[in-house]
N, CA, C and O atoms as a GROMACS GRO file, in nm:
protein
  524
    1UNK      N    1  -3.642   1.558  20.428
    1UNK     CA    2  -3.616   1.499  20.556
    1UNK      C    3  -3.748   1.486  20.630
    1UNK      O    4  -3.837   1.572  20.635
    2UNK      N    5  -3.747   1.360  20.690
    2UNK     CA    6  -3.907   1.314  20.767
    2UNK      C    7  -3.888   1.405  20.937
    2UNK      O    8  -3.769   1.405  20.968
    3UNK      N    9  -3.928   1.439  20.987
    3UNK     CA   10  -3.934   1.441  21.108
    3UNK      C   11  -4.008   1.349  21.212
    3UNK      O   12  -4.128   1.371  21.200
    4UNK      N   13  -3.991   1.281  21.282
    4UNK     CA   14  -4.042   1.188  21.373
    4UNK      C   15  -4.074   1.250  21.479
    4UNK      O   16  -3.984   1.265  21.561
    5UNK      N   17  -4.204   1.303  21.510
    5UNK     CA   18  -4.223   1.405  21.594
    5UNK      C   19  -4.247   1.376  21.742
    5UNK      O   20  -4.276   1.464  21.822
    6UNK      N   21  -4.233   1.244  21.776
    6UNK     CA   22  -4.203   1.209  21.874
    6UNK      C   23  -4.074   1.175  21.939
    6UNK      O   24  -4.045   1.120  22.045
    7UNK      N   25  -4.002   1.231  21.830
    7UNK     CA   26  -3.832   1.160  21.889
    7UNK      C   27  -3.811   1.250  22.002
    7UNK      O   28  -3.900   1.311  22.062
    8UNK      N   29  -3.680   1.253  22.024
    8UNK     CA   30  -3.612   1.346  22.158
    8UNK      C   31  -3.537   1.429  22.058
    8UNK      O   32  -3.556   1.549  22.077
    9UNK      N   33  -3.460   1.403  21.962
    9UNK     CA   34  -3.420   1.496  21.876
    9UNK      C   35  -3.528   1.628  21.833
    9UNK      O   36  -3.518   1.749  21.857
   10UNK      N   37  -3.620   1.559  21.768
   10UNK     CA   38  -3.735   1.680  21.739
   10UNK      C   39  -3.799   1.798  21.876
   10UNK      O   40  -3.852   1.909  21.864
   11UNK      N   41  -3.775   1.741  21.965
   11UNK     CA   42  -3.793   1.818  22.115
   11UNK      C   43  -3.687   1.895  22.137
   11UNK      O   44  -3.697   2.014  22.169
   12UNK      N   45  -3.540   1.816  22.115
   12UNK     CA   46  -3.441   1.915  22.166
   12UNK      C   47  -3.428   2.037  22.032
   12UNK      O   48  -3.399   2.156  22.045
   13UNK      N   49  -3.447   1.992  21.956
   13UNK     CA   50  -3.452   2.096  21.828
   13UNK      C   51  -3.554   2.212  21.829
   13UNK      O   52  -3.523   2.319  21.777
   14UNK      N   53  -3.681   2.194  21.888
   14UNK     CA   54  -3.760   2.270  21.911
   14UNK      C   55  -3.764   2.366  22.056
   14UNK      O   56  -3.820   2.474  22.073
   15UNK      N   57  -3.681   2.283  22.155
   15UNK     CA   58  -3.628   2.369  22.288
   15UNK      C   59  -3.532   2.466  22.164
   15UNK      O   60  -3.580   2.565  22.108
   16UNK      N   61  -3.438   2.433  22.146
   16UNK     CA   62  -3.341   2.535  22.102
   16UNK      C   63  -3.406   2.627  22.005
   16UNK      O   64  -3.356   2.737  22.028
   17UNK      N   65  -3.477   2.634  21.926
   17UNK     CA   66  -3.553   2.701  21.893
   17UNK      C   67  -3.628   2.829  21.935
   17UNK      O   68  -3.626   2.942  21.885
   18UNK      N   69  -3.706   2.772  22.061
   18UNK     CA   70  -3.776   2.841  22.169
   18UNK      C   71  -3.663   2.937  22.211
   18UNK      O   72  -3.665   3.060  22.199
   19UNK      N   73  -3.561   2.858  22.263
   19UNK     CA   74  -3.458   2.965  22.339
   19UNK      C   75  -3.405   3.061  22.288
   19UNK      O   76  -3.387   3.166  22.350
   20UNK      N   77  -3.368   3.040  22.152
   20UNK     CA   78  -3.335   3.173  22.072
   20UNK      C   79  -3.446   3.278  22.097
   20UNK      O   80  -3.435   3.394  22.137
   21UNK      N   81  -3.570   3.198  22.056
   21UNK     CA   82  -3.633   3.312  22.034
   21UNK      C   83  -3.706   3.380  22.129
   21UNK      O   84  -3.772   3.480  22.100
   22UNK      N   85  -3.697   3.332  22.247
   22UNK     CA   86  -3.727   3.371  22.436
   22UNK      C   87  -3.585   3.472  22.404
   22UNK      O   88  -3.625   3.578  22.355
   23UNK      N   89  -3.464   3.469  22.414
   23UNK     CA   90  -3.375   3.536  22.421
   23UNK      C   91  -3.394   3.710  22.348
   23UNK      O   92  -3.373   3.816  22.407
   24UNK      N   93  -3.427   3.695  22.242
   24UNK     CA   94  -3.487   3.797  22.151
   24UNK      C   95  -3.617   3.856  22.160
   24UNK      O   96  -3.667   3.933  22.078
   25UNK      N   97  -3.666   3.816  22.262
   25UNK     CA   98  -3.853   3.878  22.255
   25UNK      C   99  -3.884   3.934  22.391
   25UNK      O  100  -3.998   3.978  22.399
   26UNK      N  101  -3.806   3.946  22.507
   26UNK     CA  102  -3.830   3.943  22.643
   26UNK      C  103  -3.844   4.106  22.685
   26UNK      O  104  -3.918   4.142  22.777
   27UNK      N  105  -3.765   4.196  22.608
   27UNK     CA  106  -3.808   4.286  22.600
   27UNK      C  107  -3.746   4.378  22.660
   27UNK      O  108  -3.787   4.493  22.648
   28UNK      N  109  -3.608   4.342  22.756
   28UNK     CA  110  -3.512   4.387  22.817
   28UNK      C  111  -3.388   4.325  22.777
   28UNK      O  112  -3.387   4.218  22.716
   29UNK      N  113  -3.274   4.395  22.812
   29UNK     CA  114  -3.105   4.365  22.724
   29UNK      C  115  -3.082   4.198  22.816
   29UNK      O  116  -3.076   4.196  22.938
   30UNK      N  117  -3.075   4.097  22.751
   30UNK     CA  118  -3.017   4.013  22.810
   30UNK      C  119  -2.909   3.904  22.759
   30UNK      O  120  -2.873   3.904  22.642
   31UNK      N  121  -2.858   3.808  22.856
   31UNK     CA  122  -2.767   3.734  22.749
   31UNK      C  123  -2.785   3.624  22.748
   31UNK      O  124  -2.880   3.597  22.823
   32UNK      N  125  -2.721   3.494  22.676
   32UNK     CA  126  -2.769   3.419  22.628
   32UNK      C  127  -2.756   3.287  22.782
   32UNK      O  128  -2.758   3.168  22.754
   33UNK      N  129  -2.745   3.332  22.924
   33UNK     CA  130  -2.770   3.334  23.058
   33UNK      C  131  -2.875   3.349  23.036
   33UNK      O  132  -2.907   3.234  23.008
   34UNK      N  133  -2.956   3.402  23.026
   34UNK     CA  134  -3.096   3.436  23.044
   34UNK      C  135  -3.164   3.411  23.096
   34UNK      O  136  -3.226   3.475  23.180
   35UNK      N  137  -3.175   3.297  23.058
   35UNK     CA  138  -3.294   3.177  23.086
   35UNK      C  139  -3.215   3.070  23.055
   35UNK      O  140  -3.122   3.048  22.978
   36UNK      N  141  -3.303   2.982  23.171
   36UNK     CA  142  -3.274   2.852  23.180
   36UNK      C  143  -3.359   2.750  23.177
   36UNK      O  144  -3.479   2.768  23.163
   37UNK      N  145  -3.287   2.588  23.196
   37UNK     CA  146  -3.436   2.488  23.222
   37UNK      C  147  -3.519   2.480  23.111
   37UNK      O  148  -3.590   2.382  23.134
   38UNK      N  149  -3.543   2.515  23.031
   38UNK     CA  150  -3.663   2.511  22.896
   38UNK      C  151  -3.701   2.375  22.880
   38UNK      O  152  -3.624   2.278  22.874
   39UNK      N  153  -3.830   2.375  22.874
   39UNK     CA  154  -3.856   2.216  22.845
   39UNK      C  155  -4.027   2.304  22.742
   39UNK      O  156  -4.112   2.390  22.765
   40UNK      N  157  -3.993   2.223  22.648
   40UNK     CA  158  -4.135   2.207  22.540
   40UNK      C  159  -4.174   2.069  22.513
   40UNK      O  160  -4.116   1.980  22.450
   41UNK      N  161  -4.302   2.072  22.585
   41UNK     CA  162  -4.372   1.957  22.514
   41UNK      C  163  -4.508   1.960  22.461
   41UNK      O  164  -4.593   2.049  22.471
   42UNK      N  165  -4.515   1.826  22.392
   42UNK     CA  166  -4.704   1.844  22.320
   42UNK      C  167  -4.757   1.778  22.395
   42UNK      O  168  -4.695   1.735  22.492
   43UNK      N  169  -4.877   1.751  22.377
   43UNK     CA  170  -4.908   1.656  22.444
   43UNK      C  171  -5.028   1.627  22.336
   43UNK      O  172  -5.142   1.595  22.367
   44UNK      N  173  -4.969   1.646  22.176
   44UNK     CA  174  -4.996   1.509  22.069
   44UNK      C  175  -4.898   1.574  21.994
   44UNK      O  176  -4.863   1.689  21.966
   45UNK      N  177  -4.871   1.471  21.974
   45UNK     CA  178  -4.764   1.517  21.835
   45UNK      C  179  -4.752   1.440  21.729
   45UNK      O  180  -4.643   1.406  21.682
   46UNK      N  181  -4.917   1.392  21.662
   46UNK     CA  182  -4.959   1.333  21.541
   46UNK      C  183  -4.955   1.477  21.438
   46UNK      O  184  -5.015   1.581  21.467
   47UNK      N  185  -4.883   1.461  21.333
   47UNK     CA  186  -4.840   1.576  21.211
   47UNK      C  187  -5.015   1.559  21.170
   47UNK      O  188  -5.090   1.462  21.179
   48UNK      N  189  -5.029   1.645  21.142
   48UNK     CA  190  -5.125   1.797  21.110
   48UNK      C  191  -5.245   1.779  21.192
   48UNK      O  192  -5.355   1.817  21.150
   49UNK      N  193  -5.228   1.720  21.314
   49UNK     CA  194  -5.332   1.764  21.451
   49UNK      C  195  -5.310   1.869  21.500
   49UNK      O  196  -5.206   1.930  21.479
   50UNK      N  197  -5.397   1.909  21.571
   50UNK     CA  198  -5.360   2.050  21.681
   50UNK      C  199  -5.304   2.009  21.808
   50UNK      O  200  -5.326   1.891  21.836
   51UNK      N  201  -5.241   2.072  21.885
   51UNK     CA  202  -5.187   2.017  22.011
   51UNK      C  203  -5.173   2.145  22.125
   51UNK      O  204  -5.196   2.260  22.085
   52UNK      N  205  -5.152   2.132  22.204
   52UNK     CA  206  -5.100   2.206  22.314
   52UNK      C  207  -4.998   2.200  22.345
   52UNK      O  208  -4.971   2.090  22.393
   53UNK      N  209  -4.869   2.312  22.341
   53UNK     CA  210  -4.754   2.263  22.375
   53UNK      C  211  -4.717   2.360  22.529
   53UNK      O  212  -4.756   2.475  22.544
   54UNK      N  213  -4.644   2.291  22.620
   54UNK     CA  214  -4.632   2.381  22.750
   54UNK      C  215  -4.501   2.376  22.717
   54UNK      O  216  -4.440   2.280  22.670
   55UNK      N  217  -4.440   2.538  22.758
   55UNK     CA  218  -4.362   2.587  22.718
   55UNK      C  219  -4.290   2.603  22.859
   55UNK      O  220  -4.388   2.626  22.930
   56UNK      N  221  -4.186   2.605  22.941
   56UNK     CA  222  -4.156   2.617  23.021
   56UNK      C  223  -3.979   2.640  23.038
   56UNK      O  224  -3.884   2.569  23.005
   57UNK      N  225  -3.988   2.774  23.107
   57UNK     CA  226  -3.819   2.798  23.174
   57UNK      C  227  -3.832   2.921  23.246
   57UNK      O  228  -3.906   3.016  23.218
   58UNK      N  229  -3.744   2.909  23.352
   58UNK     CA  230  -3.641   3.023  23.392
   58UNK      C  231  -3.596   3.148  23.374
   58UNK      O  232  -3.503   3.183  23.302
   59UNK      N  233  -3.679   3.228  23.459
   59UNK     CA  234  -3.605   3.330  23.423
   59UNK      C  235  -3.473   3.411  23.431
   59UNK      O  236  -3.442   3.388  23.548
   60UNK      N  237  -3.392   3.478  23.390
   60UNK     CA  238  -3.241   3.513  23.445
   60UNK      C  239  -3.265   3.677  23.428
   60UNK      O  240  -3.166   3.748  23.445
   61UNK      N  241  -3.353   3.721  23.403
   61UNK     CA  242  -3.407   3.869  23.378
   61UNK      C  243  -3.572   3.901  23.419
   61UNK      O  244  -3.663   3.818  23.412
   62UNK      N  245  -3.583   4.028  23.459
   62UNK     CA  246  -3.717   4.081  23.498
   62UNK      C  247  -3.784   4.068  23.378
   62UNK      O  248  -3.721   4.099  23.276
   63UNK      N  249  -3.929   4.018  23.363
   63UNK     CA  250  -4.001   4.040  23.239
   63UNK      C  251  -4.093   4.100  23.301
   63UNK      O  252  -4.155   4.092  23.408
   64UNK      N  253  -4.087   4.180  23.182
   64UNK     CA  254  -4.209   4.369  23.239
   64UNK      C  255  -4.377   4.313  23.236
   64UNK      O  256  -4.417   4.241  23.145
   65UNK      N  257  -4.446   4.348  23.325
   65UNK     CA  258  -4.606   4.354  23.298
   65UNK      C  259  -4.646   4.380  23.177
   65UNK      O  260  -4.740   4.306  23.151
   66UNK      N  261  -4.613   4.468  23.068
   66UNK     CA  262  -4.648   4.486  22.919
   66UNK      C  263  -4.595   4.442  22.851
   66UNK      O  264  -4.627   4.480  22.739
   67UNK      N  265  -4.454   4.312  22.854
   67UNK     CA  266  -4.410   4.241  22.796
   67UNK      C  267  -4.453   4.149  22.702
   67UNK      O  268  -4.571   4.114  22.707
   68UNK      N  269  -4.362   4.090  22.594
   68UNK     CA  270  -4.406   3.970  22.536
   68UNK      C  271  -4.320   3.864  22.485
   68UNK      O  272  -4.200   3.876  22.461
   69UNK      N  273  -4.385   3.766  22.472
   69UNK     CA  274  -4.301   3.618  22.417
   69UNK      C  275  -4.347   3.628  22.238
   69UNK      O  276  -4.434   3.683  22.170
   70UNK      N  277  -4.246   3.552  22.220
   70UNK     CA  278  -4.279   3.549  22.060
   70UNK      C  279  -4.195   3.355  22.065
   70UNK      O  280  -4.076   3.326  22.069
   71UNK      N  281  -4.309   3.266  22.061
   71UNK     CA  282  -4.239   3.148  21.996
   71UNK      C  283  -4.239   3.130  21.839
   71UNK      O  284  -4.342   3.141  21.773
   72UNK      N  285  -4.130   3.106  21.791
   72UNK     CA  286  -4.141   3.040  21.664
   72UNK      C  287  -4.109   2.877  21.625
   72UNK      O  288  -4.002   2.819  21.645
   73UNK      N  289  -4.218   2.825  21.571
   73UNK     CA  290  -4.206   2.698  21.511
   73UNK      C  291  -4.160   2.644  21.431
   73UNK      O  292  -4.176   2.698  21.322
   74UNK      N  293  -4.069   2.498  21.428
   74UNK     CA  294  -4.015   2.534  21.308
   74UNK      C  295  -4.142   2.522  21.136
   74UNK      O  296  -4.264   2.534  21.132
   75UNK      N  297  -4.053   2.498  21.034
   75UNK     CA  298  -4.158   2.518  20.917
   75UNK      C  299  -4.209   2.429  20.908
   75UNK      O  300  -4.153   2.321  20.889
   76UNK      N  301  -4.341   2.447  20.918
   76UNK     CA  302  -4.439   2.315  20.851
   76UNK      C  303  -4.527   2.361  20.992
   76UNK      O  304  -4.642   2.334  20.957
   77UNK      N  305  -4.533   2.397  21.085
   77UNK     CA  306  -4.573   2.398  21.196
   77UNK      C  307  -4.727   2.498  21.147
   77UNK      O  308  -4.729   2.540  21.031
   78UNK      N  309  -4.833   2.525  21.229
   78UNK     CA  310  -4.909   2.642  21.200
   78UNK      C  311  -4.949   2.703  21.333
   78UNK      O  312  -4.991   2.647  21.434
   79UNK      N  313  -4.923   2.846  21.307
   79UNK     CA  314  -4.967   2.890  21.463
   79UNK      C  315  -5.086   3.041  21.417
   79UNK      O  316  -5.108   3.154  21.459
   80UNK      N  317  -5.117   2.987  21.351
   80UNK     CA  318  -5.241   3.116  21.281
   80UNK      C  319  -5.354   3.096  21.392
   80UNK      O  320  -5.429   3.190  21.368
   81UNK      N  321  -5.415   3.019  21.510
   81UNK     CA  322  -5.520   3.015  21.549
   81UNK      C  323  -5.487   2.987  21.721
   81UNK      O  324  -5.574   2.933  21.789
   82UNK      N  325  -5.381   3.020  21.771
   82UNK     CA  326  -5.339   2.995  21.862
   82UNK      C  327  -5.413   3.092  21.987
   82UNK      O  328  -5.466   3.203  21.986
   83UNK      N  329  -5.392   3.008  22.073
   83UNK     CA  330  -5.444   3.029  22.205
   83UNK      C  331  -5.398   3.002  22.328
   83UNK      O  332  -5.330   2.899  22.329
   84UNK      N  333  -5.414   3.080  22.481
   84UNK     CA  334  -5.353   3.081  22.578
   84UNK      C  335  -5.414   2.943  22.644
   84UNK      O  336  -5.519   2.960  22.706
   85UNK      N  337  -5.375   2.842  22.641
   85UNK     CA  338  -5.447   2.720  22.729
   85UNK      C  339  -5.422   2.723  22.865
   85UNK      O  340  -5.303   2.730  22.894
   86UNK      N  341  -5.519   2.718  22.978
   86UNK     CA  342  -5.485   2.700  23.133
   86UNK      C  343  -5.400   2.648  23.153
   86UNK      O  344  -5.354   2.573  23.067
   87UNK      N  345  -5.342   2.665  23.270
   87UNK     CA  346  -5.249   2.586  23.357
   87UNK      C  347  -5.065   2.722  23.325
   87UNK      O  348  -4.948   2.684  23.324
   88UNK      N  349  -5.116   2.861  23.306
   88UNK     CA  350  -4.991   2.914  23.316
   88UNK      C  351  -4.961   2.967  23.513
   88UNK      O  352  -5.026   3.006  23.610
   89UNK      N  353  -4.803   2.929  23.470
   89UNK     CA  354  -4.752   2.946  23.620
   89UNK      C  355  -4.651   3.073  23.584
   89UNK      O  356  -4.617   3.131  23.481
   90UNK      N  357  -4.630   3.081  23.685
   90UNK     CA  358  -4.529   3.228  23.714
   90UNK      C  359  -4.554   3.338  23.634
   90UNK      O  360  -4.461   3.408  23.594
   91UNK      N  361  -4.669   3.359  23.607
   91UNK     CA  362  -4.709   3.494  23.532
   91UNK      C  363  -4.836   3.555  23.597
   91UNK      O  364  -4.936   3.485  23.599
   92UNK      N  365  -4.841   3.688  23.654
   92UNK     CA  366  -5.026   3.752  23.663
   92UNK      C  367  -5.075   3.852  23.550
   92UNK      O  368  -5.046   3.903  23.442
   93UNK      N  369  -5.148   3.845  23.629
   93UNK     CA  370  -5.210   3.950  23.495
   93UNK      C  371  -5.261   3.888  23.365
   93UNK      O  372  -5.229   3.771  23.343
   94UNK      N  373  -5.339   3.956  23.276
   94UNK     CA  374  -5.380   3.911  23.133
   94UNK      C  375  -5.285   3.923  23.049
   94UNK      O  376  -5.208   4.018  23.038
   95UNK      N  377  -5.288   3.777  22.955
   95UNK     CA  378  -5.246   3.743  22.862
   95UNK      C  379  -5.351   3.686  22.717
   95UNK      O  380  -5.447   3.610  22.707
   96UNK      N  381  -5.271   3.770  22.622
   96UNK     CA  382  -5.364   3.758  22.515
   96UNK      C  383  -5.273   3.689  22.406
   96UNK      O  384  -5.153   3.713  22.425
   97UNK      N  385  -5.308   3.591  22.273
   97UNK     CA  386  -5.209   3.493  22.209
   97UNK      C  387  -5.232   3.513  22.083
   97UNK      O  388  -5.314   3.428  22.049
   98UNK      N  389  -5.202   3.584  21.991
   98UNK     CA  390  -5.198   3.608  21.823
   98UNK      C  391  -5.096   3.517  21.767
   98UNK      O  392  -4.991   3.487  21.824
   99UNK      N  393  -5.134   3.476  21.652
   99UNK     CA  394  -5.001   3.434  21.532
   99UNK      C  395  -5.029   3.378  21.428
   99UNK      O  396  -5.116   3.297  21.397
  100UNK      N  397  -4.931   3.437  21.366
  100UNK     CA  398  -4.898   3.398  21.216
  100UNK      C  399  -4.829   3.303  21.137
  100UNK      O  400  -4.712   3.341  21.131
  101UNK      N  401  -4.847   3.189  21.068
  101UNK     CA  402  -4.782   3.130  20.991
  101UNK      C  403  -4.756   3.035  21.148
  101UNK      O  404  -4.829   2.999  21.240
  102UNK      N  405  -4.592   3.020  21.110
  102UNK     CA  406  -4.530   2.942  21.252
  102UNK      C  407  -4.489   3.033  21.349
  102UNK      O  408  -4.384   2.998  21.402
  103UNK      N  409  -4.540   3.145  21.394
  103UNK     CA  410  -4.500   3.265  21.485
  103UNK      C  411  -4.632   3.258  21.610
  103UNK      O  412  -4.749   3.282  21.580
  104UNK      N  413  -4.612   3.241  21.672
  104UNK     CA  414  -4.733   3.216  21.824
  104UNK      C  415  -4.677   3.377  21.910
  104UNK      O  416  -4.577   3.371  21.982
  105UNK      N  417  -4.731   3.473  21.896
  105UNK     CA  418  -4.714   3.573  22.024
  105UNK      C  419  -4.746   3.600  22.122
  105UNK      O  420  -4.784   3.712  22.085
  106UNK      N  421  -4.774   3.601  22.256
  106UNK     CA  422  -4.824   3.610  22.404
  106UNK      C  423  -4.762   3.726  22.416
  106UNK      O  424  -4.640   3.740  22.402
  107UNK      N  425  -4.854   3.830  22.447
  107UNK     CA  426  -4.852   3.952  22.527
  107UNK      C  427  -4.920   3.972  22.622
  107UNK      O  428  -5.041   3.955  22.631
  108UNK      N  429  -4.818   4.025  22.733
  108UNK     CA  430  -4.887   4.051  22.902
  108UNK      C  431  -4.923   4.183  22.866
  108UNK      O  432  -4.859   4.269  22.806
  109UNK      N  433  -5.068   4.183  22.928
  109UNK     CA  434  -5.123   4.346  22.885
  109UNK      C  435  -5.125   4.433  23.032
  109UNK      O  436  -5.227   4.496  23.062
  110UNK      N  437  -5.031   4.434  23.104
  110UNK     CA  438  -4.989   4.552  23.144
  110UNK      C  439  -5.098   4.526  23.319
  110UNK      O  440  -5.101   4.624  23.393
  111UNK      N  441  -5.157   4.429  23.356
  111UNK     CA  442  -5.257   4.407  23.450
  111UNK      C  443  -5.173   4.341  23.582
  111UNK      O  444  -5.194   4.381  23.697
  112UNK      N  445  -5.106   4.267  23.560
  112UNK     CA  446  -5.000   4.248  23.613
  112UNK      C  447  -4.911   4.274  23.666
  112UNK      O  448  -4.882   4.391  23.644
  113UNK      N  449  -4.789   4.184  23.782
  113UNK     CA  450  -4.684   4.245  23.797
  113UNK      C  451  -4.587   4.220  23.716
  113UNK      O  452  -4.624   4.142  23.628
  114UNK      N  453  -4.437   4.264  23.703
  114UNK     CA  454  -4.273   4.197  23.696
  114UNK      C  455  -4.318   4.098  23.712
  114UNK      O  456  -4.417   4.081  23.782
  115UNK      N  457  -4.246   3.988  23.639
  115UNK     CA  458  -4.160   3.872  23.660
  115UNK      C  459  -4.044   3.867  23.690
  115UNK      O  460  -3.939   3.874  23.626
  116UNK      N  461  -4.077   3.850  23.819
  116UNK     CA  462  -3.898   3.839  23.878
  116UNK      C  463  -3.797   3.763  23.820
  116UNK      O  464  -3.833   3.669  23.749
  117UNK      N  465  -3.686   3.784  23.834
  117UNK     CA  466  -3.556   3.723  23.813
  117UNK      C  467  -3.563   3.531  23.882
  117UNK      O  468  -3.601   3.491  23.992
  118UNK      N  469  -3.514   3.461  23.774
  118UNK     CA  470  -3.517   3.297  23.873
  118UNK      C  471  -3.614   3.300  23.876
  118UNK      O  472  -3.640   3.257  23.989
  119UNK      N  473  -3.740   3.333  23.808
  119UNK     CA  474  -3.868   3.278  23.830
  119UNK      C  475  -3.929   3.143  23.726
  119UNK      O  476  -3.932   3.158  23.604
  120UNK      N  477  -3.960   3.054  23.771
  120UNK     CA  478  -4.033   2.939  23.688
  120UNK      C  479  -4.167   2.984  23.605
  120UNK      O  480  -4.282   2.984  23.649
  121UNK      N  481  -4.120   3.026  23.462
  121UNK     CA  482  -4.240   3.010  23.412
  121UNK      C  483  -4.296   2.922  23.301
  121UNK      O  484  -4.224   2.889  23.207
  122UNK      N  485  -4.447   2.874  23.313
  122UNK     CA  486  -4.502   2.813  23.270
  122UNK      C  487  -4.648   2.898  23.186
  122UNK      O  488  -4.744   2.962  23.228
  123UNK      N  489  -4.588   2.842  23.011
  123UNK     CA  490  -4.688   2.892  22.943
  123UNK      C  491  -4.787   2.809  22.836
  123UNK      O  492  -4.730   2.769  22.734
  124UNK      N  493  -4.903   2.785  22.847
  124UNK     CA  494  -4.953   2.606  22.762
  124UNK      C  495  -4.993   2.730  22.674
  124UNK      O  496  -5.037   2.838  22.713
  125UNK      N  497  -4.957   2.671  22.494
  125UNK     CA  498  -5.036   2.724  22.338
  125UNK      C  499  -5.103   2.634  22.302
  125UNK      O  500  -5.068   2.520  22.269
  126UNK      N  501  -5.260   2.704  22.308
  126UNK     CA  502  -5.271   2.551  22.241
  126UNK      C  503  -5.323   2.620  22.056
  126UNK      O  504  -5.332   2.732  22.008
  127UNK      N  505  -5.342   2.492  22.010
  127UNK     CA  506  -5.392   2.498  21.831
  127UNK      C  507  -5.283   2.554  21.771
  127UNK      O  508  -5.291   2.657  21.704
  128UNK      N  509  -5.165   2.482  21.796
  128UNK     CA  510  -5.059   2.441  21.729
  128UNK      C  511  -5.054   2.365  21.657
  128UNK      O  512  -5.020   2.258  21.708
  129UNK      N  513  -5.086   2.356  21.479
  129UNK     CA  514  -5.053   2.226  21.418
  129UNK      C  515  -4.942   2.190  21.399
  129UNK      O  516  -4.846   2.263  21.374
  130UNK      N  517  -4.941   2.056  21.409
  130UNK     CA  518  -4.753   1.969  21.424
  130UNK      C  519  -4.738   1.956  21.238
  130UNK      O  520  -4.819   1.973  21.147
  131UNK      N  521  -4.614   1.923  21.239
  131UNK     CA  522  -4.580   1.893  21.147
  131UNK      C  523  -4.547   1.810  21.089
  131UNK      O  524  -4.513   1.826  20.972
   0.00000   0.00000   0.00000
């Protein structure tokens, strides 16, 4: 199967994606309420360029100062060289970005406050290869 990585299908497939795995990584008991609003985009999404994707939603739970995100991509994706790109909103404190294969991790190192509940956050990865 081709993927057309500009469709709206390949976006909504990759939001749902994200959301699972925002649901599972946050680091406190939550439900699938959680979070809301998610929007992922690139801003290239030529297959095997690097891109920046801003990751963005809602929170429905406190996310702790030593917390972390874990996105996963789907396969074919590469997130071995990933990085925190400017422009994050609703987060303080330091953030540092490891990953493996199609696994991108962001951990808040503890410099920071809470992320409140209903808070808008905004997180750009960049050196994401597309697929």
């Amino acid at each position: 199967m081709k993927l057309n990585m500009g469709s709206r299908s390949f976006l909504q497939t990759l939001s749902w994606i994200l959301f699972v795995t925002i649901l599972l990584v946050l680091l406190v008991p939550i439900t699938a309420s959680a979070i809301s609003n998610i929007s992922v985009q690139p801003d290239n999404s030529t297959v095997g360029e690097q891109s920046i994707y801003t990751v963005t939603f809602t929170t429905g739970a406190v996310w702790p100062a030593d917390g972390k995100l874990t996105v996963t991509f789907p396969t074919g994706f590469g997130a071995g060289t990933v990085l925190i790109a400017s422009g994050v909103i609703g987060v303080d404190g330091g953030l540092t970005a490891s990953g493996t294969g199609t696994v991108a991790t962001i951990e808040r190192d503890g410099t920071g406050t809470d992320v409140a509940t209903s808070t808008v956050v905004t997180i750009q990865i960049a050196n994401v290869t597309n697929h």
